[in-house]
C-alpha positions in Angstrom: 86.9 145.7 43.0 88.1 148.5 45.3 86.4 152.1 44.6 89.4 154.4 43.1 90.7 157.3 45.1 90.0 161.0 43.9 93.8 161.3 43.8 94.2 158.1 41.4 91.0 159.6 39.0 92.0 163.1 39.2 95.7 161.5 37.3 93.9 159.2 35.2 91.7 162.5 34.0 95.3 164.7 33.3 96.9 161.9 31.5 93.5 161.3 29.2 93.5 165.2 28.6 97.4 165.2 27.8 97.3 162.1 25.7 94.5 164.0 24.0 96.9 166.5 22.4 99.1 165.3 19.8 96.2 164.6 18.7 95.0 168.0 18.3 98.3 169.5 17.6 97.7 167.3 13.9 94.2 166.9 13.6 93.7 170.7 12.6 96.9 171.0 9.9 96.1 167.4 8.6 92.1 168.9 8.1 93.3 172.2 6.1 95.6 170.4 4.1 93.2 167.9 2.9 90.4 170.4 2.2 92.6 173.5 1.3 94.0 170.6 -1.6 90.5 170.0 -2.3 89.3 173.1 -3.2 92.7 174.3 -5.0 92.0 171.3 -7.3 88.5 172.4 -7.9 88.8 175.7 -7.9 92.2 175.9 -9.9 93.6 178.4 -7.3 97.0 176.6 -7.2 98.0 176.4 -3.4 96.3 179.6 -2.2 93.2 177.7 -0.3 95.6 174.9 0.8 98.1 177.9 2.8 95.1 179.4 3.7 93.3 176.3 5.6 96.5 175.1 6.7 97.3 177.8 8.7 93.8 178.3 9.9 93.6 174.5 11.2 97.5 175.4 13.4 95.8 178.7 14.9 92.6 176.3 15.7 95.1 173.4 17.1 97.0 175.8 18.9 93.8 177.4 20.6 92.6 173.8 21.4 96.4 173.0 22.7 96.4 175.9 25.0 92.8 175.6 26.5 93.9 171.9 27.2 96.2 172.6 28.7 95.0 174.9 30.9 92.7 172.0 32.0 95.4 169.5 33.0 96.8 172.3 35.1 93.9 173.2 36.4 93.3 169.3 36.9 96.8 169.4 38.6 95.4 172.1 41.5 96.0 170.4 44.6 94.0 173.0 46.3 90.7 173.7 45.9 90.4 177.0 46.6 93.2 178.1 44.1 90.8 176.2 41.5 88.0 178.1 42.4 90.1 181.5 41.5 91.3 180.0 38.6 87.8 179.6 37.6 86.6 182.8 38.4 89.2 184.5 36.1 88.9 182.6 33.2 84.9 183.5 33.5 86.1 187.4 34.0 84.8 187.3 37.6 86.4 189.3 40.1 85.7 188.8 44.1 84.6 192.3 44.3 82.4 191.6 41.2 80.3 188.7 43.6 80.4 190.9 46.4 78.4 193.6 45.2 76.1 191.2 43.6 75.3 189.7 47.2 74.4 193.2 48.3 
């Protein structure tokens, strides 16, 4: 079997991490509505839990969304360098920050 080039892996890892997020987008919802119903029925707090949990999960799917992708188009950097400063800024690190750390 021939080895797999990096460009061939580096598209096989985007389409996995964009395949990942319908996923995502309904795992959170579909998870507050099933225990937001849950506790309203054992509770007896009629559908305040169940609102509650449901829009918790979307703000957690949304976060999840957006951090993936991020990843697939930080995956889709062509240049390595421009990665590298990606990187850097998400971690809060400025090039002035590393240079007066090397002093």
């Amino acid at each position: 079997m021939a080895p797999i080039s990096k460009e061939r892996a580096r598209l096989a890892r985007q389409v996995g991490v964009l395949t990942a997020l319908p996923f995502v987008m309904l795992a959170g919802p579909l998870a507050g509505y099933l225990a937001g119903s849950w506790l309203d029925r054992r509770f007896g707090t009629g559908n305040l839990l169940l609102i509650i949990l449901i829009l918790l999960g979307t703000a957690g799917a949304g976060r999840e969304t957006f951090k993936l992708i991020q990843l697939a188009s930080r995956e889709s950097s062509e240049d390595p360098e421009h990665r590298d400063a990606d990187e850097k800024r998400e971690r809060g690190v400025s090039d002035s920050d590393q240079s007066d750390h090397a002093r």
